[in-house]
Every structure is written in C-alpha cells, then in structure tokens.
C-alpha positions in Angstrom: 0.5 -14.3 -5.5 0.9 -15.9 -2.3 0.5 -12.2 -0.1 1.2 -12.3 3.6 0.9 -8.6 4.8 0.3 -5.4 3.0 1.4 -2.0 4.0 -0.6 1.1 2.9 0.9 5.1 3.3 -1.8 7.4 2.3 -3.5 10.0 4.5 -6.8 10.6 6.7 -10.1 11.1 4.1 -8.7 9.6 1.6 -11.3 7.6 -0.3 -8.9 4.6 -2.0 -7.1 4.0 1.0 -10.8 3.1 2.6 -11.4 1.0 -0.8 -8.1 -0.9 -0.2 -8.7 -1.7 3.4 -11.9 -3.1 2.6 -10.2 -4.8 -0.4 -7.7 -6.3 1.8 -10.7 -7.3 4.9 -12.4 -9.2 2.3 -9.8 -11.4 1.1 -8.5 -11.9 4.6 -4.9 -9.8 3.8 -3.3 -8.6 6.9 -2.0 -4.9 6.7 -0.9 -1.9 8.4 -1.4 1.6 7.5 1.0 4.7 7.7 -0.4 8.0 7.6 1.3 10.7 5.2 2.8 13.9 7.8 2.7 11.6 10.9 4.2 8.3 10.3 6.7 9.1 7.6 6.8 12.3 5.5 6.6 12.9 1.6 10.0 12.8 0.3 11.3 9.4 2.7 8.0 7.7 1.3 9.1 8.7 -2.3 12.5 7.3 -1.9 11.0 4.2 -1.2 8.9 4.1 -4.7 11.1 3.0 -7.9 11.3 6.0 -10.1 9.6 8.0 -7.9 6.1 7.6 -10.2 3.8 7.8 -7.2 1.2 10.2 -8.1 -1.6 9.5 -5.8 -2.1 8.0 -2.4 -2.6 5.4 -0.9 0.5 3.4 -2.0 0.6 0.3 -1.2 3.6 -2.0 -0.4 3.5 -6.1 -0.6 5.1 -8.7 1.5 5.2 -12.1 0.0 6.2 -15.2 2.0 10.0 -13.7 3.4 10.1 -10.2 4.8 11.1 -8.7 1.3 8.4 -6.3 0.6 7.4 -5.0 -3.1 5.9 -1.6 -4.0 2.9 -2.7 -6.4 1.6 1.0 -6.9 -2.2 2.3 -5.8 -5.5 0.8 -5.4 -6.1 -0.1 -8.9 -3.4 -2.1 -8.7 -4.0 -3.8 -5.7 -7.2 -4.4 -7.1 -5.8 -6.2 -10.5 -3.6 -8.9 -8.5 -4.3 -12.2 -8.0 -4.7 -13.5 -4.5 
C-alpha cells in the first residue's frame, strides 16, 4: 500500500489515537488529526464510515497516491496494513 497521508478523528486522552500517531511517526506517514466535538461532530463523522460500524475512536481515514481517501477502520487496523 503505497500511503501518502493518513487522517485520524478520535478525541483528547484517547490512548489508540497516541498508539497510531506513533505508528504513523515511525513509518514516516504524514497525517492530520481531527478532534471528536471540535473539529467535526459525531453523527457527520459517522456519515463518513460505510455502514456506520465505527465503534471506537480513533478512526482512521487513508489517502493513497490521488486525493481519494479510504476509511480502513481503528488502530488495529492500521496496525495490520502493509506499508
């Protein structure tokens, strides 16, 4: 997976979001983080997420070589792709 930025929504304290930005420093990932209740509120980030199966934060968005980004779930799936 060639991954060019990733874009995280979760909210402050919240321990997989620090996991996944350290993820992401490590392999040298550019990403941007929006914060649950000030950057974008519950129900628009749902309508982003196919089927709505978000059950925990952070999710995390991908952005491959064009601008089309795709929702890859939570930590522990950003943790099982291949860089």
């Amino acid at each position: 997976m060639n991954v060019k930025a990733i874009t995280l929504y979760g909210k402050s304290g919240c321990i997989n979001y620090e996991k996944a930005k350290m993820l992401c420093r490590m392999k040298g990932i550019n990403f941007n983080y929006k914060q649950l209740g000030v950057d974008i509120d519950l129900p628009d980030l749902l309508k982003k997420i196919p089927q709505r199966k978000a059950v925990s934060l952070p999710q995390i968005f991908v952005q491959e070589g064009g601008l089309d980004t795709a929702y890859i779930g939570g930590y522990n799936e950003l943790l099982s792709l291949s860089y």
